[in-house]
Structures are given as structure tokens and as C-alpha cells.
C-alpha positions in Angstrom: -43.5 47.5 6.0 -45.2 48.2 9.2 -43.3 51.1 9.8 -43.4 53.0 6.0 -46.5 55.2 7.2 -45.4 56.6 10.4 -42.0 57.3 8.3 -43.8 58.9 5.4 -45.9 61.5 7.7 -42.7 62.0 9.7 -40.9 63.2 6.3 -43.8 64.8 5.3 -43.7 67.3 8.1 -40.0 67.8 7.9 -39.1 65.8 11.6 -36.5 63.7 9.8 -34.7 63.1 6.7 -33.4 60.7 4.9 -29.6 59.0 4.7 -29.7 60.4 1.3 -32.0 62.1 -1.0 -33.4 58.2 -2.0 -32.9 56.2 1.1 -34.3 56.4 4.5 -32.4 53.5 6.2 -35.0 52.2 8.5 -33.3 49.8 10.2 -29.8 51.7 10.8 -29.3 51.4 14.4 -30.3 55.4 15.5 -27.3 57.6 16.9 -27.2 60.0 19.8 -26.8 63.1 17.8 -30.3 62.0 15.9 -31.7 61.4 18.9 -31.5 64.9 19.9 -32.2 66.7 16.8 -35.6 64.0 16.3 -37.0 65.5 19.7 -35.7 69.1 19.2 -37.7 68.8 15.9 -40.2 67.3 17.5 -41.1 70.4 20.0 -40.2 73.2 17.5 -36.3 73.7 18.5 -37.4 76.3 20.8 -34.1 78.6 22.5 -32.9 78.0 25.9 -34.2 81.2 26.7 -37.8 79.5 26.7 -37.0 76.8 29.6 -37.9 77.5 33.3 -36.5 77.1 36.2 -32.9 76.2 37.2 -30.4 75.1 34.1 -27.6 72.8 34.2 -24.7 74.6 32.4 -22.7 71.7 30.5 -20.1 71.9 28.2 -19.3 69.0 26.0 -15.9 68.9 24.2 -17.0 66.8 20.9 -20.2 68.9 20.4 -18.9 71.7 17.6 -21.2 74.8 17.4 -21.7 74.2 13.8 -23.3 70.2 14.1 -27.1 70.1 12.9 -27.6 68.6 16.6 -25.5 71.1 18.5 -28.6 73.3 19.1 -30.0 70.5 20.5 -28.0 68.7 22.3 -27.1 72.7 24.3 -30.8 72.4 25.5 -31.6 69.6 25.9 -28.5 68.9 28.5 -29.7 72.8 30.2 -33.0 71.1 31.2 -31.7 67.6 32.0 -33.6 65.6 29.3 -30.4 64.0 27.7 -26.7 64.1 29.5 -23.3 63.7 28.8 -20.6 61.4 29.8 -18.4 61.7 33.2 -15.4 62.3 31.2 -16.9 65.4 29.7 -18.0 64.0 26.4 -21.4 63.9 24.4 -20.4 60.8 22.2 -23.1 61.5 18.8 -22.3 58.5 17.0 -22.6 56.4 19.5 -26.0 54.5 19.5 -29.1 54.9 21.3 -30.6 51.7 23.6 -34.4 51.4 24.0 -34.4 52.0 26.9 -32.5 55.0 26.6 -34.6 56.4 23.8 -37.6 56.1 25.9 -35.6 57.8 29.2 -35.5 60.5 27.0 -38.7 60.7 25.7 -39.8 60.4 29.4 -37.8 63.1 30.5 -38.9 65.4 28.0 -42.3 64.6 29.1 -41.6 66.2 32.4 -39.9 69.3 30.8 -43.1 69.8 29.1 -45.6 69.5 32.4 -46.9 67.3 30.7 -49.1 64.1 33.1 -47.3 61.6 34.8 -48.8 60.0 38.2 -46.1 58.5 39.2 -46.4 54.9 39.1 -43.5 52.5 39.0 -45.5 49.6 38.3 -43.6 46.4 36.9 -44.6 45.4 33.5 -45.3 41.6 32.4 -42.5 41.7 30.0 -40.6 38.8 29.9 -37.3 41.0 29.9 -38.2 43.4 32.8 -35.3 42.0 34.7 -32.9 43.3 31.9 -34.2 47.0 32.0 -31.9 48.8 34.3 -33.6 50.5 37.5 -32.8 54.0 36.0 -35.2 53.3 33.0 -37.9 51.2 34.8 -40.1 54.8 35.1 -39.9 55.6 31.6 -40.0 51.9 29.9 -43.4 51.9 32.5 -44.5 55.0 31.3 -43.9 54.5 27.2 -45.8 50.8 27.3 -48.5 52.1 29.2 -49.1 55.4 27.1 -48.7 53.6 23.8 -45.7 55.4 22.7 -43.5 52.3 23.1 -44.9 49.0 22.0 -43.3 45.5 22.6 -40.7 43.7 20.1 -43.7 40.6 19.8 -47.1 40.7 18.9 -47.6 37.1 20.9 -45.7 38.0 24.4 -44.6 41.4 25.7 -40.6 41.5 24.9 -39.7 44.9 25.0 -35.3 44.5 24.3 -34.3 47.3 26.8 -31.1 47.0 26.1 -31.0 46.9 22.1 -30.1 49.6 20.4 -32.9 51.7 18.3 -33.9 51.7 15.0 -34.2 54.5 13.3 -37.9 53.3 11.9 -38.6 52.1 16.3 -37.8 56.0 16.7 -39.6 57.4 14.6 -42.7 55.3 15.7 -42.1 56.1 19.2 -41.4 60.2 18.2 -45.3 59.8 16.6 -47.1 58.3 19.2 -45.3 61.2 21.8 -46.5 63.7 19.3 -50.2 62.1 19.9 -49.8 61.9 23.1 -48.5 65.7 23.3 -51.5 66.6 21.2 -53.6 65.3 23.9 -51.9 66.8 27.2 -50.7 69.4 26.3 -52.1 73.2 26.1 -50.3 74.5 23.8 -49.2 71.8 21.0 -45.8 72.7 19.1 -46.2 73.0 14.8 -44.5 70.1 14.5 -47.0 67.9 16.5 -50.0 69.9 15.0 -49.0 68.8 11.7 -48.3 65.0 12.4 -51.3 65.1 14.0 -53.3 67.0 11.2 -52.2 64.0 8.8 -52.6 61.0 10.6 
């Protein structure tokens, strides 16, 4: 499967696990709560005592302390990379768009002063129209850095609105780690290692 060695090097360095100890479950649709432990992983689940700058002070009601992705989800909503809902919710089963995964991913980006120039270019996709204004920076962004990569290898379809795969998340989480490994001045462990193997 085109996805099986970006999985194996991501299990490898311990930035996901499996659905159980003999199944991965590549194409399970991805959940919010996974989503935020992935990137936690991802930069080394550092303490909100690390971030800069002015914090947003959320509470969620359905985050428990004592979730695998509370730690998370607690910074990643201080620094604005993933929110919660108006009524006061986080929601971690509910599912994770493409377009969503890559807001994320874009947003954490910025967090890590990390390049962006700006640009708000339309893509050629044929599906542009269906990615929602909010997420036309990052979708831009993703394609154009390689960390995000079309649904067809004939025309650029990139599904916006479908929800992610957990195998599409862990390919995406991989090429961000390169692309950290290239930007970035001081590369997390996590990234050093996917980066040492590929």
C-alpha cells in the first residue's frame, strides 16, 4: 500500500500507535482527539510553559485531565493552533476534514516561526470552490510545500471537505516533519528521528 512506509517509520519513532497491538487501521476516518496528540507527538509535547506571547485561556467541558490527548489539546488551544466549539465543547471523537487537518498543521506552522510569505494564491484544483475561505491559506500552503498532496495522480482533486484518514495523516504529519527539518533551528526528537530513517 502506498501509505505502509510512511506508517512503519511513524510507529518506528513512537508518533502513533496502533488500534490494537496487530492492527493499524489505515483507513479509519482520523478523530479530533488523535489529531492533537499526532502533532503534540510530533513537536515533542513540550509544556505550556514553553509558548510565547499572549495565551488564550480555554476550558473545555468534555476534555478530562486524565485523556492521552488532554495534554494536548490544553496547549494546543493556549496558542490557537486547534479550537473548541462555541458551546464550550472540544468534541474528540468527532472527525477531522482535510481541510481541517491541514488548518492545523498550518497553524502550528506559525506557532513554530517557521516560513510562510504570505501568499493566498488559488490552486488549480478542481474542488477549490468547495474549500471554505477559512482554510484556503493553509490548503495553499500544504500543496505548495508538499505536505499535502492531491486525492488523483491524473488531476489535482484535493476533497477539502472529506474527512481524514488516519494513513492521509500520518503522510501529511511526515512531510511537516521534513519540512520542519528544513526550517527550523532547532528540530524537535521526534522529527530528528523520522527524518534520520527516511
Amino acid at each position: 500500500a502506498w501509505y505502509f512506509d510512511g506508517v512503519a517509520v511513524a510507529y518506528l519513532v513512537g508518533l502513533v500507535a496502533g488500534t490494537s497491538d496487530t492492527t493499524f487501521s489505515p483507513n479509519k476516518n482520523l478523530t479530533r482527539a488523535e489529531a492533537a496528540a499526532l502533532l503534540y507527538r510530533l513537536i515533542g509535547q513540550p509544556s505550556i510553559g514553553q509558548l510565547e506571547g499572549d495565551l488564550l485561556n480555554v476550558e473545555l467541558s468534555d476534555v478530562e485531565a486524565d485523556q492521552y490527548y488532554a495534554p494536548a489539546v490544553e496547549f494546543f488551544t493556549a496558542c490557537g493552533v486547534i479550537s473548541g466549539y462555541p458551546d464550550g465543547t472540544f468534541r474528540p471523537s468527532g472527525f477531522v476534514t482535510r481541510q481541517d487537518l491541514a488548518s492545523m498543521i498550518f497553524r502550528l506552522n506559525l506557532v513554530l516561526g517557521l516560513p510562510y510569505d504570505g501568499a493566498t494564491e488559488t490552486l488549480s484544483a478542481k474542488d477549490w470552490n468547495q474549500v471554505h475561505n477559512y482554510a484556503k491559506p493553509a490548503m495553499a500552503w500544504a500543496v505548495r510545500n508538499q505536505i499535502m498532496s492531491g486525492m488523483s495522480t491524473e488531476e489535482l482533486i484535493l476533497n477539502p471537505t472529506g474527512n481524514t484518514q488516519r494513513c492521509q495523516a500520518v503522510y501529511m504529519l511526515i512531510n511537516f516533519a521534513l519540512y520542519i527539518a528544513e526550517n527550523a533551528p532547532d528540530v524537535p526528537e521526534t522529527v530528528a528521528s523520522i527524518t534520520s530513517v527516511q
